[in-house]
KOLFI-586426 format. One record per residue (C-alpha): y, z, x; residue number from 1. Coordinates in steps of 0.5 Angstrom, whole numbers, always signed. Each point is the difference from the previous one (the first is absolute). Layout:
% KOLFI-586426
     yy     zz     xx    k
      Y      Z      X  NUM
...
***
This chain:
% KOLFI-586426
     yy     zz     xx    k
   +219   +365   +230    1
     -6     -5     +0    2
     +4     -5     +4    3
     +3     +6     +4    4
     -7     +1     +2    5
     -3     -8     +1    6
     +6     +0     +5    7
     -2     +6     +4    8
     -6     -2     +0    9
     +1     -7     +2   10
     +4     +2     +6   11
     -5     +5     +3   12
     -5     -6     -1   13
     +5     -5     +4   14
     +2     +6     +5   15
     -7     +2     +2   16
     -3     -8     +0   17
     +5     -1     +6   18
     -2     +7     +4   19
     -5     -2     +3   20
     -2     +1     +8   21
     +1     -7     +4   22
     -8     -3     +2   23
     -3     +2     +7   24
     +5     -4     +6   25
     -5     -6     +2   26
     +4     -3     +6   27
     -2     +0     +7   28
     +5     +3     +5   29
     +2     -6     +4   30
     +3     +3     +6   31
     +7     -3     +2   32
     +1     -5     +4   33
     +6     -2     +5   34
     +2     -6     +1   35
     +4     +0     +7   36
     +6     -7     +1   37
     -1     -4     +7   38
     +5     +3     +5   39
     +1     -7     +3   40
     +2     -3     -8   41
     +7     -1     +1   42
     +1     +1     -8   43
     -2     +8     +2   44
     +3     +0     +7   45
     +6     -1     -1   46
     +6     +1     -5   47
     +1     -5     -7   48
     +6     -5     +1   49
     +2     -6     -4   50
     +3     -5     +3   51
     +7     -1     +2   52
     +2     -6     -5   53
     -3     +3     -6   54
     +5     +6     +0   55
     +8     +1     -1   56
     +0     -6     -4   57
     +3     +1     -8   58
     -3     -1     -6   59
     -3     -8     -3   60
     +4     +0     -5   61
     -3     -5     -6   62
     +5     -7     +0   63
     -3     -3     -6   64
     +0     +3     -7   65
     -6     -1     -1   66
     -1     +5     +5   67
     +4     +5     -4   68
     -3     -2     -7   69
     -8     +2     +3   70
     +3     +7     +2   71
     +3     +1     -7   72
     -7     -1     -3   73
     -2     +7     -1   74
     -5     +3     -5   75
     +2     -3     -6   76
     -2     +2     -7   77
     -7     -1     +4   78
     +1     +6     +4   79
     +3     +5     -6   80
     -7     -2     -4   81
     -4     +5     +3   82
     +3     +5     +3   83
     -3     +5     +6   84
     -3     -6     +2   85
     +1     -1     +7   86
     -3     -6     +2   87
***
């Protein structure tokens, strides 16, 4: 019973520690501001395009295997060290 109370009485000592109003806003109100594109800048005049060469061309393939070996070498067991880290 003892404990029962210390507990109760333990949490309503955290809830009420974290139930406080938040302080006075002291950011001035800065008004938005527009910032309109050039009309004769060609980059927002015009539609995007890529050039003519760069596309229907099939994928580069690695020739070497050097190549294929560095995209096997994933996450070892480096990765699984420290799991949920997202680096």
């Amino acid at each position: 019973m003892k404990w029962g109370k210390l507990a109760h009485g333990c949490l309503l000592a955290v809830a009420l520690a974290g139930c406080r109003a938040p302080g006075p806003n002291l950011r001035t109100p800065v008004p938005e501001t527009f910032a309109i594109p050039p009309e004769d800048d060609p980059r927002y005049s015009k539609p995007l395009e890529y050039p003519k060469e760069l596309l229907n061309r099939p994928p580069v393939k690695p020739t070497s295997p050097q190549g294929i070996q560095g995209m096997k070498g994933g996450a070892g067991a480096a990765g699984n060290a420290m799991p949920g880290a997202a680096f």
